[in-house]
Backbone as CSV, one residue per row, in Angstrom:
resi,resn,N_x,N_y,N_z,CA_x,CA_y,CA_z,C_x,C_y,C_z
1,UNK,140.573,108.542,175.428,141.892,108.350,174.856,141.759,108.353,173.348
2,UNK,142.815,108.490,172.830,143.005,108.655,171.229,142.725,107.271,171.180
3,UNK,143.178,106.977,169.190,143.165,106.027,168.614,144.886,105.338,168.709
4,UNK,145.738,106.394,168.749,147.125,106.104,168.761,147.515,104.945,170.416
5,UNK,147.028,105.614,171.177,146.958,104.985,173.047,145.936,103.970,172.620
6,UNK,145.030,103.945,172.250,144.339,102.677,172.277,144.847,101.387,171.457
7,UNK,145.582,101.939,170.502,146.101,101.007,169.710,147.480,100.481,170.227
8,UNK,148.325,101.393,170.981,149.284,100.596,171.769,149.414,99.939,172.945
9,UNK,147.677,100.133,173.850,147.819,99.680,174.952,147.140,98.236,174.423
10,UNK,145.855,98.025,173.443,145.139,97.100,172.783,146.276,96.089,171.978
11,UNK,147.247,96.542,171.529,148.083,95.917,170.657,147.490,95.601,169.112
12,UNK,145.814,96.120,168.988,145.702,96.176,167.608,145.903,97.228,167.001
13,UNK,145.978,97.180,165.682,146.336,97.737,164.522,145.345,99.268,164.547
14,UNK,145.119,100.666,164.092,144.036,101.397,163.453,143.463,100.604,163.068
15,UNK,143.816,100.090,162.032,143.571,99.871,160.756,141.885,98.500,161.476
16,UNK,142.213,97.951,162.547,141.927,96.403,162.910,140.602,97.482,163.715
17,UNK,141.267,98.424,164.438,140.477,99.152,165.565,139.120,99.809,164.939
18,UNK,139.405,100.206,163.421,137.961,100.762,162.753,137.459,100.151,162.111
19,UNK,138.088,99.069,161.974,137.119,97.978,161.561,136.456,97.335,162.520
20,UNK,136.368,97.334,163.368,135.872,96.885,164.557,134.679,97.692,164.855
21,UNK,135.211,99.065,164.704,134.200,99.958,164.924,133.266,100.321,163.790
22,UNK,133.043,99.741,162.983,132.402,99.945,161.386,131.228,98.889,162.272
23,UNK,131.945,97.342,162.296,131.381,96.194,162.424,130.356,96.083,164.089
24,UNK,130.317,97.409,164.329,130.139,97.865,165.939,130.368,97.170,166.880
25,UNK,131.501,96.802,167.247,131.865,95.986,168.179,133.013,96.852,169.187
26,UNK,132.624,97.956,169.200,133.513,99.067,169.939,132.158,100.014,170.553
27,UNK,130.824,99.735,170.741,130.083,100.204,170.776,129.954,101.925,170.369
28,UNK,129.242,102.640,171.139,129.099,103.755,170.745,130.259,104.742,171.449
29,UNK,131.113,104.994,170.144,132.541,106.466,170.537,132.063,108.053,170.216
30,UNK,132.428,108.340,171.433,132.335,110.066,171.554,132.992,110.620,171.025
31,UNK,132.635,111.555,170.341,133.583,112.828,169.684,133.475,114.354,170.325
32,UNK,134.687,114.324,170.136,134.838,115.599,171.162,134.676,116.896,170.362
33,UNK,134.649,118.065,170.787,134.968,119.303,170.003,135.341,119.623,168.532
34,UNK,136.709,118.461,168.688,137.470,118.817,167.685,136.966,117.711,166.392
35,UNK,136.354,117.120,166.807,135.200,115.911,166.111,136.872,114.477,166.260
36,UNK,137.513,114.780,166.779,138.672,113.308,167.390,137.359,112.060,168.401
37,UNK,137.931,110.866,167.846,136.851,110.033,168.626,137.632,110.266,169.862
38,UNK,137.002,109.932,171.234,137.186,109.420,172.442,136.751,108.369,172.757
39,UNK,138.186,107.457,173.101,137.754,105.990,172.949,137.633,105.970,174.556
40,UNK,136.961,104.980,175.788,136.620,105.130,176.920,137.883,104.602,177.619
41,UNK,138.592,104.329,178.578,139.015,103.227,179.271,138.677,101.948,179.550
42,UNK,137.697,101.695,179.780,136.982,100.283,179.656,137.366,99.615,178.499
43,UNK,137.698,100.094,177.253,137.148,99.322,176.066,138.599,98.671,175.802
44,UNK,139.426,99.048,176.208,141.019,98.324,176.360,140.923,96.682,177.139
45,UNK,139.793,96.696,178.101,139.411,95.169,178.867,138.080,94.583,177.589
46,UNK,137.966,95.826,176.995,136.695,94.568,175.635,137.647,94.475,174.443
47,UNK,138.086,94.688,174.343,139.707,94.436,173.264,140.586,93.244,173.132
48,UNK,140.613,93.520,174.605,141.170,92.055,175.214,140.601,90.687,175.426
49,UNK,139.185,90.815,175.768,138.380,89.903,175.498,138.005,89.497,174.291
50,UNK,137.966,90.867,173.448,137.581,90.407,172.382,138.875,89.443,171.187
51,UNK,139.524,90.049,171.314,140.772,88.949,170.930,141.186,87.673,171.823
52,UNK,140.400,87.268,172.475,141.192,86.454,173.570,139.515,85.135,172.777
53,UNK,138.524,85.703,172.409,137.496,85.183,172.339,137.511,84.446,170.495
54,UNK,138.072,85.813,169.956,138.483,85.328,168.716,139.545,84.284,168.334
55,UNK,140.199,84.008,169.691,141.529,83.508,169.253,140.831,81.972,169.301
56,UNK,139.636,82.109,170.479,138.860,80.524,170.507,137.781,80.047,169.485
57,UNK,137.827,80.966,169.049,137.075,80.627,167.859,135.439,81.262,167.475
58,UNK,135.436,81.730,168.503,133.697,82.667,168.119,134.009,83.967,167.148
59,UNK,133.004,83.719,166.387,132.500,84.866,165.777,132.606,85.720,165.912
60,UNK,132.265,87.069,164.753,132.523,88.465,165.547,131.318,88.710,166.046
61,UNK,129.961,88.090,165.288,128.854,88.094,165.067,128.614,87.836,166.593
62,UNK,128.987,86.560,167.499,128.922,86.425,168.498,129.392,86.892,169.798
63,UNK,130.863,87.863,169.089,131.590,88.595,169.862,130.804,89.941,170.449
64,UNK,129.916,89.974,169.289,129.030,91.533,169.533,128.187,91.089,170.301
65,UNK,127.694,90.094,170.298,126.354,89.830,170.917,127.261,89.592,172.570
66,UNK,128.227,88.893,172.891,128.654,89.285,174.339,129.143,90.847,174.878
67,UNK,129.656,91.501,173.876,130.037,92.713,174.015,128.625,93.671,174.432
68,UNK,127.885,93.424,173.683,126.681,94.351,173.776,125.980,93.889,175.297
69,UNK,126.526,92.581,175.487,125.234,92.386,176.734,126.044,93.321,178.120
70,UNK,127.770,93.162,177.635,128.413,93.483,179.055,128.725,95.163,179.047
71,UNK,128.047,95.645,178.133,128.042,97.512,177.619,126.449,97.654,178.649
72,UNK,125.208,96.929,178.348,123.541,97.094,178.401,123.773,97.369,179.841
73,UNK,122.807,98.348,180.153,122.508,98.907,181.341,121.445,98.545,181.926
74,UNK,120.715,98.425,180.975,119.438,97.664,180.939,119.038,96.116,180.167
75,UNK,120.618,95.398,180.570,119.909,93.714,180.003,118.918,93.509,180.389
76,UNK,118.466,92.383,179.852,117.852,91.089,180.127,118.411,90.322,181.445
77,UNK,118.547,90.032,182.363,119.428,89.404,183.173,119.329,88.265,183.048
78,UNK,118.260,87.518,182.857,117.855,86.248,182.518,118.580,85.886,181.022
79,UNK,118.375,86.250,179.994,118.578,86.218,178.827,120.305,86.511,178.365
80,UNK,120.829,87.463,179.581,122.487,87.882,179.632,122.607,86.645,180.109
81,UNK,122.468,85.987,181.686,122.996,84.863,182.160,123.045,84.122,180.516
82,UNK,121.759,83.525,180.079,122.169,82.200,179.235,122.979,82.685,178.349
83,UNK,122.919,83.278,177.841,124.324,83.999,176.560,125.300,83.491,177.548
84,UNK,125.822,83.858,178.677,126.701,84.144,179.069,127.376,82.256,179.451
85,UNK,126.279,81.643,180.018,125.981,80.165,180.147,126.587,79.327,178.639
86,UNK,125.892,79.792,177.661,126.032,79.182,176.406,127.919,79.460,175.712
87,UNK,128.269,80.530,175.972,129.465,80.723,176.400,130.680,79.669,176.459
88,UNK,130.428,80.092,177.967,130.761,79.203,178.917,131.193,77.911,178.867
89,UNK,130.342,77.530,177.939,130.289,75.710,177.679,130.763,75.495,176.559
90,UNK,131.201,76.233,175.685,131.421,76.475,174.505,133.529,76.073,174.581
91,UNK,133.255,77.099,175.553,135.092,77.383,175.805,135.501,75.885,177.170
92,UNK,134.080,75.514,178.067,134.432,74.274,178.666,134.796,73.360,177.691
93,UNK,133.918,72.814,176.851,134.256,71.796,175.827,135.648,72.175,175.066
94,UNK,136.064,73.201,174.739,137.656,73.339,173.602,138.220,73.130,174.751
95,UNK,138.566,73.246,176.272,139.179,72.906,177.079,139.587,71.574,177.411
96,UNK,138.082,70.765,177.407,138.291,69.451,177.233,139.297,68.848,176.429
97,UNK,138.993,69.378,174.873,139.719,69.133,173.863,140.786,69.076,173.542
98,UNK,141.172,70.496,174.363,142.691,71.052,174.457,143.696,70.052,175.250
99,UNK,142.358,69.739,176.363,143.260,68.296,177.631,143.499,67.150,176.789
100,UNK,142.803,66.632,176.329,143.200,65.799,174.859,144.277,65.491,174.147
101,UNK,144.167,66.538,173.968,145.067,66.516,172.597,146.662,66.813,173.549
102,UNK,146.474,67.507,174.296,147.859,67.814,175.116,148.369,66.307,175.703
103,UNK,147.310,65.812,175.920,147.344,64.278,176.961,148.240,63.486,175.432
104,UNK,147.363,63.434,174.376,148.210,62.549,173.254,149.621,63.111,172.878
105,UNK,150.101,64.559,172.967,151.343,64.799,172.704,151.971,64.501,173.336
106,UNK,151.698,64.621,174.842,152.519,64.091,175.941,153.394,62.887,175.653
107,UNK,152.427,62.215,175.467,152.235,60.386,175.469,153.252,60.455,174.060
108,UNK,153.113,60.976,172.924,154.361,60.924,172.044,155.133,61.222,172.229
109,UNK,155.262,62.287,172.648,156.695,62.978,173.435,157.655,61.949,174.278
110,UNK,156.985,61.188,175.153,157.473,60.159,175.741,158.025,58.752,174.892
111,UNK,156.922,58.163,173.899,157.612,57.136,173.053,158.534,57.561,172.140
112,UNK,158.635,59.073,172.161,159.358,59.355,171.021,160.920,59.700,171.950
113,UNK,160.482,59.653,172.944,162.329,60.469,173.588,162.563,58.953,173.895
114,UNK,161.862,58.112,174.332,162.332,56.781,174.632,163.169,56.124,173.595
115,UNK,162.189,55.990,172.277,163.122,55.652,171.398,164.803,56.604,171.012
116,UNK,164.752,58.018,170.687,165.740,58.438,170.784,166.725,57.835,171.890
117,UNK,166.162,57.460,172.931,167.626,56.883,173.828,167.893,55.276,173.560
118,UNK,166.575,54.800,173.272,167.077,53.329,172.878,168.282,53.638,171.640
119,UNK,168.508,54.292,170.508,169.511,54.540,169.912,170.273,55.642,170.146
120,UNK,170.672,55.555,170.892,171.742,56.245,171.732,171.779,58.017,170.969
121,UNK,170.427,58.433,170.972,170.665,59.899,170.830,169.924,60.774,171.796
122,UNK,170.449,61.544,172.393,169.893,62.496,173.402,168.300,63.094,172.977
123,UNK,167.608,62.886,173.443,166.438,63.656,173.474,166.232,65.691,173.476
């Protein structure tokens, strides 16, 4: 696929998409004939991850290093698992966090609509 389809099915930018690919985190793109890249189908589900990963807070630095293990044909399998492990626990713990912090808004949300009705204003 072009850069134009990748960028509207990805929802990023060109502009975001070659930078990505500078920073190699689009691994290796084919050029065809006409020297136009060919971007794969797959890379629309590492796009997505990869923004979904950034949005939690890893690195790009770290983004490549999961990207590259789930491209390798020939991982490490041992060495993919713990990446993949280290991960894992990374996004368990902001989850925790996330329960947290949702648990304390809650809990304001509640003293705070309470009081609104103790003085007679609708929540």
């Amino acid at each position: 696929m072009r850069i134009g389809e990748l960028e509207s099915r990805s929802g990023l930018s060109r502009h975001t998409l070659r930078y990505y690919e500078a920073r190699g985190l689009l691994g290796e793109i084919r050029r065809g004939a006409n020297n136009y890249r060919d971007y794969p189908e797959a890379l629309v589900k590492q796009l997505i991850l990869l923004q979904q990963m950034q949005a939690l807070g890893f690195s790009l630095e770290e983004i490549h290093q999961v990207l590259t293990s789930l491209r390798a044909r020939d991982i490490d399998c041992a060495r993919g698992a713990r990446l993949m492990a280290e991960k894992r626990a990374v996004i368990d713990e902001q989850i925790r966090n996330l329960k947290k912090v949702s648990r304390t808004l809650k809990q304001e949300q509640g003293r705070l609509e309470e009081r609104a009705r103790q003085h007679g204003l609708a929540p």
